[in-house]
Backbone as CSV, one residue per row, in Angstrom:
resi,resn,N_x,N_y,N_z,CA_x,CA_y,CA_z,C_x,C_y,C_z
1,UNK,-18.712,13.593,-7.154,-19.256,12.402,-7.778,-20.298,12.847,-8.809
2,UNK,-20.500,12.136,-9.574,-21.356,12.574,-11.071,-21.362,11.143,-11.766
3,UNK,-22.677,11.058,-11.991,-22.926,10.166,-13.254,-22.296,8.222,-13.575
4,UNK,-21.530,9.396,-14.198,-19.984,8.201,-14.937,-18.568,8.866,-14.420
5,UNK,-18.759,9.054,-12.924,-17.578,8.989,-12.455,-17.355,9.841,-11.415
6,UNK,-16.384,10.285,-10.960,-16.188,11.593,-10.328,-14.933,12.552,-10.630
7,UNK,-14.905,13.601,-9.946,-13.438,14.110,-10.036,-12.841,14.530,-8.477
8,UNK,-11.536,14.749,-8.835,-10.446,14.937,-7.642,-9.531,16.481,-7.656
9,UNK,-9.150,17.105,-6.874,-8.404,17.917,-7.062,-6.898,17.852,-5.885
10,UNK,-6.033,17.515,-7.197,-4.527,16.878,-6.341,-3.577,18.081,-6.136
11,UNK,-3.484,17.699,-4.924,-1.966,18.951,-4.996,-0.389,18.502,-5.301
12,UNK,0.263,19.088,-5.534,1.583,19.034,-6.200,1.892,17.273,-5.494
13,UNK,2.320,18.083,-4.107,2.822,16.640,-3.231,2.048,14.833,-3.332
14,UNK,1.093,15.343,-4.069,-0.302,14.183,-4.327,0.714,13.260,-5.930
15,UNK,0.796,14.515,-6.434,1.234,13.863,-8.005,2.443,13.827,-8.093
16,UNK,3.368,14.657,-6.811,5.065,13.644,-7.053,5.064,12.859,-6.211
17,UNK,4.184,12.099,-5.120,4.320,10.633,-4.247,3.510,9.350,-4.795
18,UNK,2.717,10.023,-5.512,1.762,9.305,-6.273,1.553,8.591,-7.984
19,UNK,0.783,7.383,-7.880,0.315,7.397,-9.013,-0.514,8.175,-9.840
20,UNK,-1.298,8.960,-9.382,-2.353,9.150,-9.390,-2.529,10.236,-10.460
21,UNK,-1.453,11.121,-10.716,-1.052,11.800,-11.902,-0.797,11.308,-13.371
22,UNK,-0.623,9.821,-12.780,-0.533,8.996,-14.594,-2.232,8.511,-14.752
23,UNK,-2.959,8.381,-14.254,-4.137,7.182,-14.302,-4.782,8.859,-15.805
24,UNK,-5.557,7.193,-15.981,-6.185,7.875,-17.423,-7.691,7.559,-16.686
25,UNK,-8.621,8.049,-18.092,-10.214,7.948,-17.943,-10.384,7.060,-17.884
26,UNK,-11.270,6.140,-17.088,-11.384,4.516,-17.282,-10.018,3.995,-16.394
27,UNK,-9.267,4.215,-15.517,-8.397,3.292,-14.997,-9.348,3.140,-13.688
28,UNK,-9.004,1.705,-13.553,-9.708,1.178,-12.476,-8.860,1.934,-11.179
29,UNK,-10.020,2.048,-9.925,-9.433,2.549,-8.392,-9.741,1.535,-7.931
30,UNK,-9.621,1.218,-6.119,-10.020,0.881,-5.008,-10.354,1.847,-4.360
31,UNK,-11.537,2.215,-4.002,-12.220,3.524,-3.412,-13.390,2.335,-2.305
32,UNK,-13.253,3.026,-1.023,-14.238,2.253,-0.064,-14.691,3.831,1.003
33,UNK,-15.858,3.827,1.139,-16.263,4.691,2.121,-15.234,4.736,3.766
34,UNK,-14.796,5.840,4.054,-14.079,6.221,5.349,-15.091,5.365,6.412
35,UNK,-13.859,4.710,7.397,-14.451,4.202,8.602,-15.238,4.893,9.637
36,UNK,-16.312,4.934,9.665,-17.142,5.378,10.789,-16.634,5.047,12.562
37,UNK,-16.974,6.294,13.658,-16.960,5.376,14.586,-17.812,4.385,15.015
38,UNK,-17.899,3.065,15.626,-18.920,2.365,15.736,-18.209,1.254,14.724
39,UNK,-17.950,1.229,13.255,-18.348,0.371,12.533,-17.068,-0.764,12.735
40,UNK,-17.588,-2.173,12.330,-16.376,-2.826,12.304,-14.939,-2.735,11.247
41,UNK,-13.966,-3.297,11.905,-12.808,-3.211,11.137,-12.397,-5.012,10.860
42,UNK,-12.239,-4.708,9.364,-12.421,-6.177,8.775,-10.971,-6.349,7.665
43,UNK,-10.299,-5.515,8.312,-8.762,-5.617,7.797,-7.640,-4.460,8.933
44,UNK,-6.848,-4.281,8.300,-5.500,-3.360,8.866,-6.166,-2.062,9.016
45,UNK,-5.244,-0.836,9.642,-5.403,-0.073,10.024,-4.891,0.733,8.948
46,UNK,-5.495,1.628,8.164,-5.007,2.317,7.170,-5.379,3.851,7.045
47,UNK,-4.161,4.939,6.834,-5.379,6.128,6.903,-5.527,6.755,5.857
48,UNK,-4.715,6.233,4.721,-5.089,6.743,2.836,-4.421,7.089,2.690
49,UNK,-2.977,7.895,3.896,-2.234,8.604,3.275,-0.770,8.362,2.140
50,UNK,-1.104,8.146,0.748,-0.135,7.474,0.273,1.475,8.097,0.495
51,UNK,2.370,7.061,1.235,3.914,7.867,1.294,4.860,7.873,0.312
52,UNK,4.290,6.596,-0.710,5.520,6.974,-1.525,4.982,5.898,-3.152
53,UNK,5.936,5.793,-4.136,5.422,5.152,-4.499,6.645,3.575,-4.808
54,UNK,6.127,2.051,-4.941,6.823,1.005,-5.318,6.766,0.946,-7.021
55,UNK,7.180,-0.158,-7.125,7.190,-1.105,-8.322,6.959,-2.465,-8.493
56,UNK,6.139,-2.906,-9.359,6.142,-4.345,-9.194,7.288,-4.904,-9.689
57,UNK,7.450,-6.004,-9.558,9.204,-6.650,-9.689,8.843,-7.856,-10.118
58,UNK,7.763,-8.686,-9.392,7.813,-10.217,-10.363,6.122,-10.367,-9.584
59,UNK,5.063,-10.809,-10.620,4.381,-11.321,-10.226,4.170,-12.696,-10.941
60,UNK,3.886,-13.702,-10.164,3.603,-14.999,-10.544,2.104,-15.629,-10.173
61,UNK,1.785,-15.957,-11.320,-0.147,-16.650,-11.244,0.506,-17.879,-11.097
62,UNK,-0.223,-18.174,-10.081,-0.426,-20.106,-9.912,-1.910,-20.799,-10.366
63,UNK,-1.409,-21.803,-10.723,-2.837,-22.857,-11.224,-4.360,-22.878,-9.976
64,UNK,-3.979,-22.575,-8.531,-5.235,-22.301,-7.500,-5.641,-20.834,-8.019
65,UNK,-5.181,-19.720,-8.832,-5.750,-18.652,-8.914,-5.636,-17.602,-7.444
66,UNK,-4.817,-18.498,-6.699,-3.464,-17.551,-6.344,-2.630,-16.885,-7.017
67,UNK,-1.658,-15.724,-6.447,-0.873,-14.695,-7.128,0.326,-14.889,-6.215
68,UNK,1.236,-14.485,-6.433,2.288,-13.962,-5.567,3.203,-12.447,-6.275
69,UNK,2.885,-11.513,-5.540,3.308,-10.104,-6.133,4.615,-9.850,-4.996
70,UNK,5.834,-9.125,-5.985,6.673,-8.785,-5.452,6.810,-7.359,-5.457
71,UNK,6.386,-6.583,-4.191,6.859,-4.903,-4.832,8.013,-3.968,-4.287
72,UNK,8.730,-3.355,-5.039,10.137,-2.933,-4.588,9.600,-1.728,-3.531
73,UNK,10.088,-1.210,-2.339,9.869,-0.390,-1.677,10.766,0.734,-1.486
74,UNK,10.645,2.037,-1.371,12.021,2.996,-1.541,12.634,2.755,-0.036
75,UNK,13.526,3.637,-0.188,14.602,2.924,0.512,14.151,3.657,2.264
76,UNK,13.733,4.574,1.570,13.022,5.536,3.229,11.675,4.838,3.906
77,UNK,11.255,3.851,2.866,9.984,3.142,3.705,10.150,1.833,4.105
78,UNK,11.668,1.285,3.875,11.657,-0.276,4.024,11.977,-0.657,5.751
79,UNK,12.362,0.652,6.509,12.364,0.565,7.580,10.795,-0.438,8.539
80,UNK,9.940,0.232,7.810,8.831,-0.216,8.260,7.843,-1.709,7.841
81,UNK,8.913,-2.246,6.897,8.263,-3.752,6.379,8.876,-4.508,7.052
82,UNK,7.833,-5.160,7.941,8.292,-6.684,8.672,7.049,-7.534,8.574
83,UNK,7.793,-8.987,8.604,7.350,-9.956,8.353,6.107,-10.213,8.937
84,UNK,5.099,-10.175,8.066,3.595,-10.761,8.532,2.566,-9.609,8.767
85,UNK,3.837,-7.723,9.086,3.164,-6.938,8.853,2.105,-6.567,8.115
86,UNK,1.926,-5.628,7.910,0.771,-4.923,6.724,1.434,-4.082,5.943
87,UNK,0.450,-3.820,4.812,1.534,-2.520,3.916,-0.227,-2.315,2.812
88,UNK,-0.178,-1.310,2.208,-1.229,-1.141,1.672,-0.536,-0.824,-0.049
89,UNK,-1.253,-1.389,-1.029,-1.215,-1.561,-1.854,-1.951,-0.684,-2.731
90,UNK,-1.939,0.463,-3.377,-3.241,0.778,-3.876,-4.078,0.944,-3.494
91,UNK,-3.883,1.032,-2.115,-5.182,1.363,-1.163,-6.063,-0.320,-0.899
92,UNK,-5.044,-1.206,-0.959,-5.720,-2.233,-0.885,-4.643,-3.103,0.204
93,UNK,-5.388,-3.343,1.319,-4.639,-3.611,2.603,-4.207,-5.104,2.975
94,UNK,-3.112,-5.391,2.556,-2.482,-6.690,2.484,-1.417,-7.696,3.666
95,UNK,-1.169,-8.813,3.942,-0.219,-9.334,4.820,0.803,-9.062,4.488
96,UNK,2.524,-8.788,4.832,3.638,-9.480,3.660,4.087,-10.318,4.631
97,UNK,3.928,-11.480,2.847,4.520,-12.454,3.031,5.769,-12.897,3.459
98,UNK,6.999,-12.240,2.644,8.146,-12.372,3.049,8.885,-11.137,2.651
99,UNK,9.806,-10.934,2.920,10.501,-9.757,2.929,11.940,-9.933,1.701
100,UNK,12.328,-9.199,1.000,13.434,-9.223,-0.064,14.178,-8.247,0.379
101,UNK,15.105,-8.123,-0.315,15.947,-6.518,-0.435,15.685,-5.593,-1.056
102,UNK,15.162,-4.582,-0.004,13.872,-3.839,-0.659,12.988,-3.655,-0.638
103,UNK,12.399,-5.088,-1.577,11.076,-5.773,-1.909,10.125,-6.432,-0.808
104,UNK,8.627,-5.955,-0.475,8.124,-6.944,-0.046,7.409,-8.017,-1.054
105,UNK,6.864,-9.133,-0.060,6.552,-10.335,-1.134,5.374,-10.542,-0.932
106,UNK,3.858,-10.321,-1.720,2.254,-10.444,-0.707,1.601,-11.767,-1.900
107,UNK,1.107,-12.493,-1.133,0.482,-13.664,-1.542,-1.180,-13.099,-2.400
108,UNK,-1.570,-12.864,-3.118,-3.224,-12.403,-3.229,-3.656,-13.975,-3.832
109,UNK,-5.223,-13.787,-3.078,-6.079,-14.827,-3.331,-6.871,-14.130,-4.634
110,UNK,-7.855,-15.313,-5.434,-8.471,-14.854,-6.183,-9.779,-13.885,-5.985
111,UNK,-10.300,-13.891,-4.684,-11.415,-12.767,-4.169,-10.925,-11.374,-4.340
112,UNK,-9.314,-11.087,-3.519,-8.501,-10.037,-4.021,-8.196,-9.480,-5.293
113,UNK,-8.019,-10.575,-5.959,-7.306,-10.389,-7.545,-8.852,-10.035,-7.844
114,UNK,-9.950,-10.015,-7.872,-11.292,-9.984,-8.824,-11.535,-8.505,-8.306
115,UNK,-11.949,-8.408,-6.957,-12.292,-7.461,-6.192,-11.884,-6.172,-6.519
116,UNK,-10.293,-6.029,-6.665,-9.458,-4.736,-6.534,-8.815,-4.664,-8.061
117,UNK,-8.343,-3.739,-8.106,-7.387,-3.345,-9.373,-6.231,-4.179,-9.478
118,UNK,-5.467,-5.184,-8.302,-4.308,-5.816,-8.080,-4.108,-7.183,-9.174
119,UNK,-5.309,-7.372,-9.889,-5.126,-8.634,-10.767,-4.719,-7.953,-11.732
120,UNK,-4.815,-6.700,-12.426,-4.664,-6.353,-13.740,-3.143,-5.493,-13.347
121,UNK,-2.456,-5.769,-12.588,-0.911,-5.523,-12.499,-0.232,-6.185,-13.214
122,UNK,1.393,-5.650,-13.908,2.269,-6.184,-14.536,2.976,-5.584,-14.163
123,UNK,4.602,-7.139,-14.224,5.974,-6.307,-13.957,6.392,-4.653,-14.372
124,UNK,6.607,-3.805,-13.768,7.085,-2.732,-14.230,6.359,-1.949,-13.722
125,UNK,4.799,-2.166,-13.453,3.895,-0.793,-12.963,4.029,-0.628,-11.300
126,UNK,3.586,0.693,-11.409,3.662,1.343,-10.670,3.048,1.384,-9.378
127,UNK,2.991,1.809,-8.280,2.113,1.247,-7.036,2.043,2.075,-5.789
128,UNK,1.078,2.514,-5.555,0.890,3.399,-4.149,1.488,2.699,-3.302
129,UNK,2.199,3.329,-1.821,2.566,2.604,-1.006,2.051,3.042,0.405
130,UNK,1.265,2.320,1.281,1.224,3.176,2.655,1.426,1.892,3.780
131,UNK,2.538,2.075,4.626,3.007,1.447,5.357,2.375,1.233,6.809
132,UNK,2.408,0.237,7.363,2.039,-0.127,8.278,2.069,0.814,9.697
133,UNK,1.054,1.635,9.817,0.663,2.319,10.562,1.180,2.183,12.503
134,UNK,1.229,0.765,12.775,1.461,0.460,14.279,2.828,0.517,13.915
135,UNK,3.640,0.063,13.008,5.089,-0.188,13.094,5.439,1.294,13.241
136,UNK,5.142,2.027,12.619,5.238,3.529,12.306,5.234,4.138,13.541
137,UNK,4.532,3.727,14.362,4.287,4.874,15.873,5.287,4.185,16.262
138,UNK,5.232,2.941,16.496,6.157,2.254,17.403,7.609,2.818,17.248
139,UNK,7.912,2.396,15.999,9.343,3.222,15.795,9.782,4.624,15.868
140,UNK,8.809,5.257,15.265,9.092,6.902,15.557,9.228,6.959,17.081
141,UNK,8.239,6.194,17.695,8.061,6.510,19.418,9.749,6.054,20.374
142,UNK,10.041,4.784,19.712,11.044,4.156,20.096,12.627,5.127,19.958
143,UNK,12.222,5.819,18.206,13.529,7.135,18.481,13.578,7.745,19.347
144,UNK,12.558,8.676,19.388,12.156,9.856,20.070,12.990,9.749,21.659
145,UNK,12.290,8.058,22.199,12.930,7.590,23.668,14.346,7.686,23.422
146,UNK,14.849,7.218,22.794,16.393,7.300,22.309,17.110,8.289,22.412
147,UNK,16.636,8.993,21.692,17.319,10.558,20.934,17.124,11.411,22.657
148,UNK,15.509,11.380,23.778,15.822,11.824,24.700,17.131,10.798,26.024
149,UNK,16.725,9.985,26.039,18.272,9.116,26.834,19.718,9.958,26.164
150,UNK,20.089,10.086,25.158,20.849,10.155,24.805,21.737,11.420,25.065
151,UNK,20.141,12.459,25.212,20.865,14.029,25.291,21.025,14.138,26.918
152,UNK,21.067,13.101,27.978,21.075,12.906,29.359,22.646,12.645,29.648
């Protein structure tokens, strides 16, 4: 950290899963201090690690200053989007709304849209993705039971 800004040092796997290799000087982040033990948790369970990256597909502004963002998900992470789940955005930790082919669908309010980098999105850009952490154990855990039944 310094001044007017800070710096990062990415490794390979950082800048082919990531955005984070395109951002210029001046692009806005979502950066929040790591959870302490002790402190409260006032959203989802997230641990930074970005897995892959989406696309936005359609966002629509409504007259309440509501949003509705659609983002395409690769095809190795859509296992883990269900309805009402979580999914992290840019490092910005969201409900989904509804589910597409593919695509999840997340509602943002205007506190969100001001707050985070997620208001200054347009169709076509680009988007960190980190998936819902409980679905993730659950399912890996749920193979694992499988794959051992199976070799019985």
């Amino acid at each position: 950290m310094h001044e007017d800004g800070f710096g990062a040092d990415l490794l390979d796997e950082t800048l082919e899963l990531t955005t984070l290799g395109r951002l210029e000087t001046g692009s806005r982040l979502n950066l929040e201090p790591a959870l302490r033990f002790g402190d409260s948790l006032g959203g989802h369970l997230l641990s930074g690690h970005v897995e892959g990256m989406g696309q936005v597909v359609r966002k629509v502004s409504r007259n309440d200053g509501d949003c509705e963002l659609s983002v395409s998900i690769p095809h190795a992470l859509n296992i883990y989007a269900i309805h009402k789940g979580s999914i992290a955005i840019d490092g910005v930790s969201l409900t989904i709304h509804e589910l597409e082919d593919h695509a999840v669908v997340l509602e943002l309010i205007p506190e969100t849209l001001a707050a985070t980098n997620l208001g200054g999105l347009s169709e076509g850009d680009k988007v960190n993705l980190e998936m819902d952490m409980m679905v993730k154990t659950v399912q890996h855990s749920v193979e694992r039971i499988l794959a051992a039944m199976n070799k019985d």
